[in-house]
N, C-alpha and C positions, 0 to 999 in steps of 0.2 A: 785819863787820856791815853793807858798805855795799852786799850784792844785796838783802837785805829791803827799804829803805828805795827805792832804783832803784826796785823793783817797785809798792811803793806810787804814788814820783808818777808811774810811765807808767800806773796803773789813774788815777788821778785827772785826766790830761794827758786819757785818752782820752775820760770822762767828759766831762769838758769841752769836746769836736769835737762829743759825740753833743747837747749840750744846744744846741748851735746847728742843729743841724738840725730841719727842721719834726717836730710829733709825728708824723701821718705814719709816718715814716722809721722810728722809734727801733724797734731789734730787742728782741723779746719775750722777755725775759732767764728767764721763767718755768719752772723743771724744770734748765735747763742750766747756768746759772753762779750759782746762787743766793746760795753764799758771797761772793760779789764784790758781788752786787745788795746783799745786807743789810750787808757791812763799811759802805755808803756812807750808808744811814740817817740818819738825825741833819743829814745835812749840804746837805740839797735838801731833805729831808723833817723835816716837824715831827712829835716822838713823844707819844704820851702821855703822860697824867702819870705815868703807872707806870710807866714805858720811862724817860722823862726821870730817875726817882728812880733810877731802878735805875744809869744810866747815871751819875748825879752820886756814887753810893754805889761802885761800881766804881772808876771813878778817883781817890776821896778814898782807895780800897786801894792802891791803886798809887804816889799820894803818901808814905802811909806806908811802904811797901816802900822808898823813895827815902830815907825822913829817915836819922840820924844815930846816932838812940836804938831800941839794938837792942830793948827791952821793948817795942816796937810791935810789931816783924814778926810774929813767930807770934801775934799774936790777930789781924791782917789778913788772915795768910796759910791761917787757919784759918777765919775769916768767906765768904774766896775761895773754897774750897775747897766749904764748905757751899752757897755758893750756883751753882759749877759743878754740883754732883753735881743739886742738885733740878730744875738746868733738863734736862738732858739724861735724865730719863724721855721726853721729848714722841719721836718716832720722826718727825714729821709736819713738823716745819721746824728751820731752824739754831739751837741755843740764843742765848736771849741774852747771854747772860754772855759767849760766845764770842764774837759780833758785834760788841761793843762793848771788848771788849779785842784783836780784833785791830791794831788801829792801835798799840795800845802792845806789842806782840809784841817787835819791834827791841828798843824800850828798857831792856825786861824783862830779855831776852839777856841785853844788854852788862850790866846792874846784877846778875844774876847771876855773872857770871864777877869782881865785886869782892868779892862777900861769902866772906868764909870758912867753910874746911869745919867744918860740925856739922849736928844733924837741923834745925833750923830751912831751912837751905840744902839736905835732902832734901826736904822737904817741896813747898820752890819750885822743884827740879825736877820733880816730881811733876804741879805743876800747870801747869807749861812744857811737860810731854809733852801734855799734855790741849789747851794753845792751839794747840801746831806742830800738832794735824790740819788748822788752818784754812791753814794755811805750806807744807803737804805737796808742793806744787806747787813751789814754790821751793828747799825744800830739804831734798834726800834722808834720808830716814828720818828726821825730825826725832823724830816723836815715839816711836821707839823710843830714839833716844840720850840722851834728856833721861830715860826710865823704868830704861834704865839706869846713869846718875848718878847719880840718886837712891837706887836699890840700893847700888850701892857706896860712899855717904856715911853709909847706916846700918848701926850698929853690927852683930855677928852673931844677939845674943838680940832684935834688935827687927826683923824682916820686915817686909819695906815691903807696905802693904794689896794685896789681891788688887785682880787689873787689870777685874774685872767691876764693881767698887764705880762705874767712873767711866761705865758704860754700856755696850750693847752696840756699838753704832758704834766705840768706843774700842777694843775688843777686836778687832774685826773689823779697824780700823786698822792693830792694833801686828799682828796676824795677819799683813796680808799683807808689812809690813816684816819682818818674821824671817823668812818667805821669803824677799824680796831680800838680806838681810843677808847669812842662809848662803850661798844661791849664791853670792853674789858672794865670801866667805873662804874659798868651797872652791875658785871659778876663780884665786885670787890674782890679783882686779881690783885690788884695793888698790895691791896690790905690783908691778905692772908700769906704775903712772903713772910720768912723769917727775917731777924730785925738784922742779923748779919749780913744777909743778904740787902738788905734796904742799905746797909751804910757802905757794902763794894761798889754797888749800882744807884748812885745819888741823882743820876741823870733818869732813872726809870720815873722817878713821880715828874707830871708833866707840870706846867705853869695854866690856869686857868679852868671856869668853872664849865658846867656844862652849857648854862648856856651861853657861852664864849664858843663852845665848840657846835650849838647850833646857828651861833649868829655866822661864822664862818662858813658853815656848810651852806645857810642860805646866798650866801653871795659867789659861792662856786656854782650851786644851781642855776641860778641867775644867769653865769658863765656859758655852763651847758645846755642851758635851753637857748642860749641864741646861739650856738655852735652846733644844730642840731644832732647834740646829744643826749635826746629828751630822758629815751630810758636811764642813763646813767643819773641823772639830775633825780628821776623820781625812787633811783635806786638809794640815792645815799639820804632821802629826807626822808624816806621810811627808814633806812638803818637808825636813822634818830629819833626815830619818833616821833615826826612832826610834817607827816603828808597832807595836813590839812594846810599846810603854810604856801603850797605847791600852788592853789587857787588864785591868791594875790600875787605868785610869780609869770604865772603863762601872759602869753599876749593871744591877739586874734591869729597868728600864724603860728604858733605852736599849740595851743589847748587839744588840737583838735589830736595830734599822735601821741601827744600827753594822754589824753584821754584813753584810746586805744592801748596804750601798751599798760592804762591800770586796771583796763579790762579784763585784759589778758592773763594780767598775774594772780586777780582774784581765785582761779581754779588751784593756784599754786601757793595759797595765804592761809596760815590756821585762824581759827576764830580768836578775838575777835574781828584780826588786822582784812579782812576780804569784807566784810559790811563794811569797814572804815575808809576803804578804797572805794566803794561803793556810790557812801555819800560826799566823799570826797569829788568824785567823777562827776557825778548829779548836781554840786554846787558848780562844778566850773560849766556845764552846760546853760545850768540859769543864768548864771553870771553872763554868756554870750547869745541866749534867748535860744537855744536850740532845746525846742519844749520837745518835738518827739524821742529826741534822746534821752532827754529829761525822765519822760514822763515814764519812758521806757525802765530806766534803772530806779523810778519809783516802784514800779508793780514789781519788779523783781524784788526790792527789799520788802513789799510787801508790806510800806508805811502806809496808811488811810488819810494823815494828813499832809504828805510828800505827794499824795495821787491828786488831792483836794486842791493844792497848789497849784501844783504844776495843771491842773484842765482849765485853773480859770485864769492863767498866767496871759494867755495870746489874744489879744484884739481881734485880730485877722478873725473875720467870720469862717472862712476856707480852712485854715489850718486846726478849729475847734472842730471842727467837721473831722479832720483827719487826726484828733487824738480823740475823736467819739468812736471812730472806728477799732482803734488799736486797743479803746478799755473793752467794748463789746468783744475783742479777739480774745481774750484775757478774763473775760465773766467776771470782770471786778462787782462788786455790790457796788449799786447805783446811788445806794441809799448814804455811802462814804462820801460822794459829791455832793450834798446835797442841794439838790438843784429845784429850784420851786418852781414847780410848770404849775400856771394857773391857766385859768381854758382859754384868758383874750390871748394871752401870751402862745399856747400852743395853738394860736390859730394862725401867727405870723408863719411863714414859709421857715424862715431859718431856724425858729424854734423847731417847729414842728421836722426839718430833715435832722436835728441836731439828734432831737428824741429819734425817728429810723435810725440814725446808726446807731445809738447807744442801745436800744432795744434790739439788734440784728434784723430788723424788720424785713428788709431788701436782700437779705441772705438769700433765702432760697429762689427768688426771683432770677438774680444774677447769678446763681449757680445753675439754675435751668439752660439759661443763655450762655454760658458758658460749659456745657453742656451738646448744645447746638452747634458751636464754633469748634468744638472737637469731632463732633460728627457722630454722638455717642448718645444720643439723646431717645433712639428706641428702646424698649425693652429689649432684654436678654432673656432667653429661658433658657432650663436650666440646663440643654442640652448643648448649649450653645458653652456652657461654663465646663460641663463634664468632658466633652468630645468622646463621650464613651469608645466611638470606632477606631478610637486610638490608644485605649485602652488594651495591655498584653492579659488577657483573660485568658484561663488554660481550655479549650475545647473539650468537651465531654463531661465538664463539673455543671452540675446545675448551680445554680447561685440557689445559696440555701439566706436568703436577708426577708427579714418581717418590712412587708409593706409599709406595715404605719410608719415601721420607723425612716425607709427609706423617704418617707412622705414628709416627717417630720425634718431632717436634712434639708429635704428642697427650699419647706418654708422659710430655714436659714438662711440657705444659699440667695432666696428669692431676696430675701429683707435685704443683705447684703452689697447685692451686686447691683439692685436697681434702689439702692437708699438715696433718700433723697428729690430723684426725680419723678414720685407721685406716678408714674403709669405699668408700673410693672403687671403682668398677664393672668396670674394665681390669684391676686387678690383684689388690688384694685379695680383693674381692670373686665374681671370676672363677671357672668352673665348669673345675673338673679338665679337659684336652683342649682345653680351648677358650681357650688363655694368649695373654695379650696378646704375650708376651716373643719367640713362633715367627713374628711380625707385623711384626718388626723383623730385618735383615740382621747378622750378625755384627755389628761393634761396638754396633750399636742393640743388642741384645740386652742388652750390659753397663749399658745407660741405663735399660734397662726395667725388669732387675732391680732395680738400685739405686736404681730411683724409690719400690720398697717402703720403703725407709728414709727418706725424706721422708713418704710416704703414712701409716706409725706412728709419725711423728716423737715422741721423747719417751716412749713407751710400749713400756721396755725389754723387759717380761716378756710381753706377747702378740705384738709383733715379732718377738725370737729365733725364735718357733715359725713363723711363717712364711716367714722370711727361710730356715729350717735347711734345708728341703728342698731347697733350689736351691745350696745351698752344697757339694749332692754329685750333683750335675748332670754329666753328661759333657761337654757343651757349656764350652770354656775362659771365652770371653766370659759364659755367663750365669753362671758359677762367680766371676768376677770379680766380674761387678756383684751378687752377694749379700756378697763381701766387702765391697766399697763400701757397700753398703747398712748392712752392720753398724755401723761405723764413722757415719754418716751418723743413725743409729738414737740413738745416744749421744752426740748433739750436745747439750749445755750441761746433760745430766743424767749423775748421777753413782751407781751399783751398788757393793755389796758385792763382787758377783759378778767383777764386772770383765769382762764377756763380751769385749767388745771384745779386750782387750790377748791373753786366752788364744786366743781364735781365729784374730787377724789374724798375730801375734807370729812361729808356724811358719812364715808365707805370704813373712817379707820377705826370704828368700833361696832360695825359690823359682825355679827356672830360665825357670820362663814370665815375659815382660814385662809382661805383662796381668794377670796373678794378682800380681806382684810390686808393680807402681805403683799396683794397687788398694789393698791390703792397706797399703801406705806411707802412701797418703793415708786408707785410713780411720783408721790409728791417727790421724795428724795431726788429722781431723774428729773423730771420739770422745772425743780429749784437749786439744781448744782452750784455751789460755789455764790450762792446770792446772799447768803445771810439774812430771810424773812424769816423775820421773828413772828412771824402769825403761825410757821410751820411746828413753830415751839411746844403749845397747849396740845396739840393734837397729837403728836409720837411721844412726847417727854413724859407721862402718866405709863404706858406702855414700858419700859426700861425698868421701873422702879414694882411696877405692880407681880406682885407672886401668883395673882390667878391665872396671869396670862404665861402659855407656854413658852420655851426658851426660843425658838423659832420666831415667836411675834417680836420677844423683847431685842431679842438683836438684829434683827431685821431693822428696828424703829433706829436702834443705835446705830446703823448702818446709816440709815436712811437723812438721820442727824448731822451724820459728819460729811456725806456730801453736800448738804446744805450750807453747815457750817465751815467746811472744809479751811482749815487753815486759821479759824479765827482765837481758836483758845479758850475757846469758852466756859466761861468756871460753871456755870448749872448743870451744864450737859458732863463733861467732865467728873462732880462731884457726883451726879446722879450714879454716874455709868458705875465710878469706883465702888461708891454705897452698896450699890448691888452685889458687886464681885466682892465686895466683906462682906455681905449679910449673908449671902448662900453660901459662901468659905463657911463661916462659923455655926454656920446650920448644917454644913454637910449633906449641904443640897445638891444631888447627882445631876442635876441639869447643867452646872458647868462641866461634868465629862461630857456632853453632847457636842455631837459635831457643832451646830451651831454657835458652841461659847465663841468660835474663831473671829467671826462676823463683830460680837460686840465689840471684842479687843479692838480688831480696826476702824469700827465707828470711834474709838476714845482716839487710834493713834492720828485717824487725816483730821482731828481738831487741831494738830501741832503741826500738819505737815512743810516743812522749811521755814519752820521757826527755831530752828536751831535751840538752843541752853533753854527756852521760857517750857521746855518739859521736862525738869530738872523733878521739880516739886512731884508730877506724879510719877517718873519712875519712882521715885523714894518709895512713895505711897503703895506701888507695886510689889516693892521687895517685902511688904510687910505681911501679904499675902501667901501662903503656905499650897500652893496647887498649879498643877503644869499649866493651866490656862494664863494664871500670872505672868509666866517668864514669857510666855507665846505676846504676852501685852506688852511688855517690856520691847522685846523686841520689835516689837509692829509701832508702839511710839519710837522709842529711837531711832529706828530708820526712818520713817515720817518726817521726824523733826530733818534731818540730816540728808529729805531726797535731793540728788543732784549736785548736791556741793562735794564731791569725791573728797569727804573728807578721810583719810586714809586710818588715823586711828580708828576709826567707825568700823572700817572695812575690816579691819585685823579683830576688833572686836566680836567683829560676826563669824569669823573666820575662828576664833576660837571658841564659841557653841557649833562649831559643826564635828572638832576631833574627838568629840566625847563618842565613846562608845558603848549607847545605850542598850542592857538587857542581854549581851553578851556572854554566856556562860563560859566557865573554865573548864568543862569538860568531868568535873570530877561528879560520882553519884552523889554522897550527902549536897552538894551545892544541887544539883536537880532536884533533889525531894527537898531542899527547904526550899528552891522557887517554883514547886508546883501550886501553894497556896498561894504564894507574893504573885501580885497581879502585875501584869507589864507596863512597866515606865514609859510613860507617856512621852514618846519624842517627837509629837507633831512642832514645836518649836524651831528645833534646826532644821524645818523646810523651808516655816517663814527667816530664819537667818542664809542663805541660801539666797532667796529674793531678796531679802537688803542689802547684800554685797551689790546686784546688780543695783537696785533703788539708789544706793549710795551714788554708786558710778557713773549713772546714766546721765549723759549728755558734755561728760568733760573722755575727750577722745582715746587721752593717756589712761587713763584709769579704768574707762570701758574694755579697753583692748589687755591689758593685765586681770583686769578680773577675768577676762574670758581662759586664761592662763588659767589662773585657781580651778576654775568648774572644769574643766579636763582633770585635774588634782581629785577634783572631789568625787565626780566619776569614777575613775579607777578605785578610790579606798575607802568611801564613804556608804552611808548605812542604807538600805533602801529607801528610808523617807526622805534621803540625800539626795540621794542618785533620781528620783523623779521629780524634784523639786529645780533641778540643774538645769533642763531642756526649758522652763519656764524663764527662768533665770538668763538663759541665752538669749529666749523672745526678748526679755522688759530691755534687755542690755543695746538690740537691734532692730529697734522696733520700727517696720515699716523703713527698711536701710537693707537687702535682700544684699552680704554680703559674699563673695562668693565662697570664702573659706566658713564661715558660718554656715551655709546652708550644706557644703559638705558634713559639715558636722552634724548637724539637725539629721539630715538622710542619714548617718549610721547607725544616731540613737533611734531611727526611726521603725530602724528592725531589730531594738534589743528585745534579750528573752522575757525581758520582767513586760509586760504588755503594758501596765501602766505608765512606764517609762513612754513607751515605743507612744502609747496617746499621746500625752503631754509634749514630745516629743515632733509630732505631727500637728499639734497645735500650735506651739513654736514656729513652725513654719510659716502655717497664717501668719502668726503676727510679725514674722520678719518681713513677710513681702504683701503685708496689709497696702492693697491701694496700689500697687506699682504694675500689675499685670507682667511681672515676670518669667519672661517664656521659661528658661529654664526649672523653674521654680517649679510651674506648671506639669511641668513634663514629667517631674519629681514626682510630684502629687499622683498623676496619672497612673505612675507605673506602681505606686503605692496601693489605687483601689486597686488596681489586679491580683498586688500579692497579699491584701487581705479581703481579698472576696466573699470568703467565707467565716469570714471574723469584723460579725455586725456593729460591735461598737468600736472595733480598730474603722473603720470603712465609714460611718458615721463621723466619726474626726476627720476622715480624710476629706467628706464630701466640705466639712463644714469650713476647713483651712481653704478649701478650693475658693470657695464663696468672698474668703477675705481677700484672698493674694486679687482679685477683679473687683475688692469693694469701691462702689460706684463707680464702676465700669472704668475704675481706673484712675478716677480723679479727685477719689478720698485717701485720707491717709489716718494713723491711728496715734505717731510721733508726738511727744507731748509739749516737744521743745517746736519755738514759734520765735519771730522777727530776728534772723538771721543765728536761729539757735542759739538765744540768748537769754530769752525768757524762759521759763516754766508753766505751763498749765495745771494750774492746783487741779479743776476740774476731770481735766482729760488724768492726772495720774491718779487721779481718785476712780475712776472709774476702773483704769486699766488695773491696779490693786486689788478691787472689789473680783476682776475677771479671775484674776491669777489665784486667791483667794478658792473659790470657788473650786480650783483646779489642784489643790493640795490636797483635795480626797474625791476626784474624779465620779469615784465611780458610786458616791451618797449623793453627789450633786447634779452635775452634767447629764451623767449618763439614764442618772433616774429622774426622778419626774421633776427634776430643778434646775432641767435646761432654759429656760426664760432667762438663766443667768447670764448666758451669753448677750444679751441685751445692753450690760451693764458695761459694755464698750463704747457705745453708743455718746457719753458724754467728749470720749477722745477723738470720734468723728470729726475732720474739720477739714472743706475743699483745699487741696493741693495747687491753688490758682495764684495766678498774679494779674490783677485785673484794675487797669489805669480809666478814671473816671474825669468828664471834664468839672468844670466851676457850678454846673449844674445837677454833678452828681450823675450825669449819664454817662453809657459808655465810649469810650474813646481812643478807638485804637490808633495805636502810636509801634513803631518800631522797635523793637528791644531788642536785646541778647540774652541768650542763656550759655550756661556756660558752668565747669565744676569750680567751687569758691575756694580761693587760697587766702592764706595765711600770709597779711602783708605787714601786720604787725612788723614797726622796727627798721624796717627797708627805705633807702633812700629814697628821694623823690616819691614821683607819682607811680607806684609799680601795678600791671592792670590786678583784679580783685579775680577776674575769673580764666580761668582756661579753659580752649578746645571749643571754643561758644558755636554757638547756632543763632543765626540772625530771624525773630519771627515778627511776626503782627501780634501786639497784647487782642484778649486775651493771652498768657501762657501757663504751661502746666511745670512746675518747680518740683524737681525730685527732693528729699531728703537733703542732699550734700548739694544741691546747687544753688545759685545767686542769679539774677538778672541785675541788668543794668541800662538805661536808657542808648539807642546808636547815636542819635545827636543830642546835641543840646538846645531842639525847638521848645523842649517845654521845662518847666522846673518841678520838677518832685514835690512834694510837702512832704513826704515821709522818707527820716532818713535810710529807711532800709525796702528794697521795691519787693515785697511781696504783699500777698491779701488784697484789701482794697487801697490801692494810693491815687492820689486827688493831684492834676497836673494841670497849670498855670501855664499859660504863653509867654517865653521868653521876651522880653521887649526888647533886649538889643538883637534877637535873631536877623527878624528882616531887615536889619538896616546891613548886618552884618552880608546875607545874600546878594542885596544891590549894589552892594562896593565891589564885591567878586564879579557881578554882571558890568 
């Protein structure tokens, strides 16, 4: 008992220095130590008469607490009791009651620990826990120890009163001691003191077990959630452990910012506690039937039978409709629902629009028309994208650029800018005789065709018929690229037909190399993210087989894990590794070829945001003795880890990038013994480089800090560094043109290393993919000029031109979808495979394996918000657009967007913005209004109208 009493006379010792100093002096005690200022009261200062009475009636309780004759205590301790609770409503200053019994605190103690156990002696612990707030300073968790003595002194049928009875401070109080409590009995601070120590400090071991201290935490949540204090309630049932308990706490007017703020902390949670929150979030939305929430944070964790649940959860015909939309946005495998369409069955109307949405069938229909309503719906050519006459060309230089290739450019640009909308001028559109495709040299040929399947993007049944005739072309190369095209044609929409699989299927053992790696990746593009096991027999022979070249086999393993993108698949998987030990221990040169890179990330998007379940094959990795290994390592680890900014991950990466490989010391004998030693292979830290961003992408905090790093890595990193960085900036802002980014992009854009300066100018594309950013533009512009005479700097430029206007402004390449909350397995499987490609520019892109640029094409998805009535037609309604803020946490109703623009749906949704309906005539079915949302007629609207009339 004798650190209370210490503390008293040195607060009172020091009181007493300050009172000799002139006024002047005296520090302004106001806001900071208030408890200290008012214990002193009474004692320099004279109180009122009501302060005075209160104070004289206070310690005549405390008297009797002291006497001798138990039949006092409980009408004193009950007098006490009544008059702590009524002072502590005020929020505004210290209560009284408290002020004036701190001084007897000490005394209290020690006379408590004489009386014996019964509820009288609960009682006065009860209101011991209430004084130690003012003691909390002094000594640790006081006033949780005294609320649990008091527990434990009463009997089992009498519960001690709820902990909000004494205020909200109190609660917030004992809150955040059961935080310190647990931690500290889960670190066994307790139990590693010295025992000297344990016997000065008898008060340090508390009373009761743990779960005492989560039974209590549950009834403070309780507390905070109807004091709308949602975050603190879900702060302190995770400090314990037990955020699943939060479920059977919420009601219907809290779940809902409950939910919200566990959203929000998932980007801030290590594993496993952010899936924990997850499904935590996902039960309370079932539990309140809000299935598009629901179903939402299903696809995010990326359960099959969380997906399964939650689509066949809703009655409501309308709102099935409107989670058939959201898994088609999402490319979930169909085959997870399994849903049995028999033909009477797909002949009913509902079935049959159930299957259009889930199949994307209506996609490009409604993108046409939406299309139309922007006014955008002509073709572009390509002069229209270049504005060459704005272009700063020096006068008197001829332009010294090869035709073909300048030819080969446009077919990009064309694919690009008119994707989608089926009528572009070069190809579609083109007069018998007069084809773009004869305009381009042997491999251009294959790019020109297969620009057709961008150019119908989405639009199965009038594609086929153009795409057929080329498909029996003599020309090998253009017979390719209609294979490609095909494939390409059926990105992220799904046929009866199955055109794709029946045409490509013959092609992939095919003796041509060009007809064979076409046909492999168009099934892969056709079947993104779907999981058809028919795609299995046909690539999986290819991976394993030593006759076939390293080219085909990783191309297949490529071609595999957009299929199976995401699922884990042990055949594909053990195949891939098999391989990579059987040529390791054969000392088979074909994994130094460029293309081992390809197989690594066919094995790593089997894992991708599956977090720890690629544990097993890095192991398997490390056992491998060859730089393509750690290149695989790294391409699963990041995989597993896209998006979740998990921050060891990031540091992980960040430490294969300081090695500084192949470096000599300058001295001779070190040159002549590395004239034989061949150079250490550091294609690795390009792809660690792109994982930092893969990691970070789509959580804001961690995006904008990595961009931090890549400045870092710039200045001191190695050249396979330093060109992998400007890529790494794209994945970071993709399709989000921001204005200090693209400064940045423009500097790297004229570094001396020229591969940089590419990649560099590629970046650009992909930050302002879709947004027709003038600025941007103008960038690009002034770019062809100053490499005019540098064909494949100017080739990048034309081809970034092409993106920053892809579909005329109303595509986007962004992978994050329904209020940037989801993740597209398929679209970062794609945009991978681009970047991929772009870590040796000038073996791929720039030579005859530009088709790669195609492999974008999965991350394609309209930038629209387009509201549909009960009959699935369009129906435009009012909305607002506006930039989306952060209302997580904020009182009331706070508005979600700023600076809005009031339009007609159709609308066109940048990156960083939200809509939201202007009235309340109709009701949403999707909680989030972008893509396609399906809207219901208010029925209290009109009534609500004619009472205002």
């Amino acid at each position: 008992m004798s650190k209370p009493q210490e503390f008293t006379i040195k607060v009172q010792s020091e009181d007493a220095k300050k009172k000799e100093k002139p006024e002047s002096d005296k520090p302004n005690f106001e806001g900071s130590s208030k408890l200290l200022k008012d214990s002193k009261e009474g004692e320099g200062e004279e109180l009122s008469e009501e302060d005075q009475q209160l104070k004289d009636q206070l310690e005549m309780l405390v008297e009797r607490l002291k006497e001798s004759n138990t039949e006092l205590h409980r009408p004193a301790l009950e007098t006490l009791r009544t008059l702590i609770r009524t002072s502590t409503s005020s929020m505004t200053s210290v209560p009284k009651p408290l002020k004036f019994l701190r001084s007897h605190y000490p005394d209290l103690q020690a006379l408590y620990e004489t009386w014996p156990q019964s509820e009288d002696k609960s009682l006065f612990a009860d209101i011991l826990s209430v004084l130690a707030m003012t003691y909390s300073d002094t000594q640790p968790r006081g006033t949780l120890r005294y609320r649990l003595l008091s527990a434990s002194l009463r009997p089992a049928d009498s519960p001690l009163a709820d902990p909000g009875t004494w205020g909200h401070e109190y609660v917030r109080h004992i809150a955040a001691e059961l935080g310190e409590e647990f931690t500290a009995r889960e670190e066994g601070e307790l139990e590693t003191k010295p025992d000297a120590e344990k016997e000065n400090q008898p008060q340090d071991k508390l009373p009761g077990t743990i779960d005492d201290l989560r039974n209590l935490a549950r009834q403070c949540a309780i507390f905070l959630l109807s004091h709308n204090a949602e975050p603190d309630a879900v702060d302190l049932l995770e400090e314990l452990e037990i955020i699943e308990d939060i479920t059977g706490l919420v009601d219907e007017n809290t779940y809902g910012r409950v939910c919200q703020y566990m959203l929000r902390c998932v980007d801030f949670l290590v594993p496993p506690d952010d899936v924990h929150f997850l499904r935590t979030a996902h039960a309370i939305y079932v539990k309140y039937s809000k299935f598009p929430d629901a179903l939402s944070l299903a696809i995010r964790l990326g359960d099959p039978d969380l997906i399964k649940e939650d689509f066949a959860a809703p009655a409501n015909p309308l709102m099935k409709r409107q989670l058939a939309f959201l898994i088609a946005r999402a490319q979930i495998p169909l085959e997870w629902l399994q849903i049995p369409l028999t033909e009477d069955e797909a002949e009913d109307s509902f079935e049959s629009d159930l299957q259009d949405c889930l199949f994307n069938a209506k996609l490009s229909e409604h993108f046409r028309d939406f299309g139309k309503e922007l006014g955008v719906e002509d073709a572009k050519s390509l002069e229209d994208v270049y504005k060459s006459h704005l272009e700063n060309t020096r006068p008197g230089i001829s332009a010294n650029i090869d035709s073909a290739r300048g030819n080969l450019a446009g077919t990009f640009v064309n694919a690009f800018v008119n994707a989608g909308f089926g009528n572009d001028k070069l190809m579609v559109m083109a007069e018998e005789g007069n084809s773009w495709i004869y305009k381009n040299k042997d491999h251009g040929m294959m790019s020109a065709a297969a620009s057709l399947g961008v150019s119908l993007l989405w639009d199965v049944d009038v594609g086929i018929s153009h795409i057929d005739k080329y498909t029996y072309s003599a020309e090998e190369h253009i017979k390719a690229g209609a294979l490609l095209a095909t494939g390409l044609l059926n990105t992220g929409v799904r046929t009866e037909a199955d055109y794709a699989l029946n045409l490509l299927s013959e092609y992939t053992s095919n003796p041509s190399v060009s007809l064979k790696t076409s046909s492999i990746m168009g099934l892969g593009l056709a079947y993104v993210g779907t999981h058809r096991q028919e795609i299995l027999p046909l690539l999986l022979p290819h991976i394993a087989d030593d006759a076939v070249s390293m080219e085909i086999a990783s191309l297949s393993a490529l071609a595999l894990g957009f299929v199976f993108v995401g699922s884990q698949h042990g055949e594909i998987s053990e195949t891939i590794l098999q391989t990579l030990m059987e040529k390791f221990e054969r000392e088979d040169k074909s994994l130094d070829e460029k293309w081992a890179r390809f197989m690594a990330l066919g094995l790593g998007l089997l894992y991708l945001g599956l977090q720890d379940a690629s544990d097993a094959t890095l192991e398997t990795l490390k056992a491998i003795d060859h730089p393509i290994a750690k290149t695989a390592q790294i391409l699963v680890e990041a995989c597993s880890f896209a998006g979740t900014g998990n921050v060891l991950k990031i540091q992980s990466m960040l430490h294969q990038c300081d090695e500084h490989i192949g470096v000599s010391t300058g001295k001779k004998d070190d040159k002549e013994e590395k004239k034989d030693e061949p150079k250490k292979d550091d294609t690795f830290q390009a792809f660690a480089v792109l994982a930092i961003s893969l990691i970070a992408i789509g959580e804001d905090i961690g995006a904008e800090m990595s961009l931090r790093q890549f400045n870092h890595l710039m200045h001191y990193g190695e050249p396979v560094i330093r060109k992998a960085v400007p890529l790494a900036i794209g994945l970071v802002s993709i399709s989000n043109p921001q204005l200090p980014i693209l400064d940045t992009l423009s500097k790297y854009s004229h570094d001396n290393d020229l591969s940089v300066a590419i990649n560099a100018i590629f970046a650009m594309g992909l930050v302002g993919a879709g947004t027709n950013n003038a600025r941007l533009a103008q960038m690009l512009r002034q770019l062809a000029g100053y490499y005019q005479k540098e064909p494949d700097s100017l080739f990048m430029v034309r081809i970034a031109q092409g993106m920053v206007h892809m579909g005329k402004g109303t595509l986007g390449l962004n992978p994050f979808f329904c209020d940037r909350n989801i993740m597209s397995r398929p679209a970062v499987a794609g945009l991978l495979a681009t970047l991929t490609a772009f870590t040796d520019t000038k073996s791929f892109i720039l030579d005859k394996y530009h088709w790669m640029l195609y492999f974008l094409t999965p991350a394609m998805y309209p930038r629209f918000f387009i509201t549909l009535d009960e009959n699935l037609k369009n129906k435009p309604v009012t909305v607002r657009v506006g930039q989306a803020i952060d209302v997580v946490g904020q009182a009331g109703k706070p508005r979600t967007i700023s600076g809005f623009q009031t339009h007609q749906s159709p609308v066109r949704l940048g990156t960083t913005e939200r809509a939201e309906l202007a009235t309340e005539e109709f009701i949403p079915f999707s909680h989030v209004l972008e893509g396609f949302v399906i809207l219901q007629k208010n029925a209290g609207w009109e009534t609500e109208d004619k009472m205002e009339l």
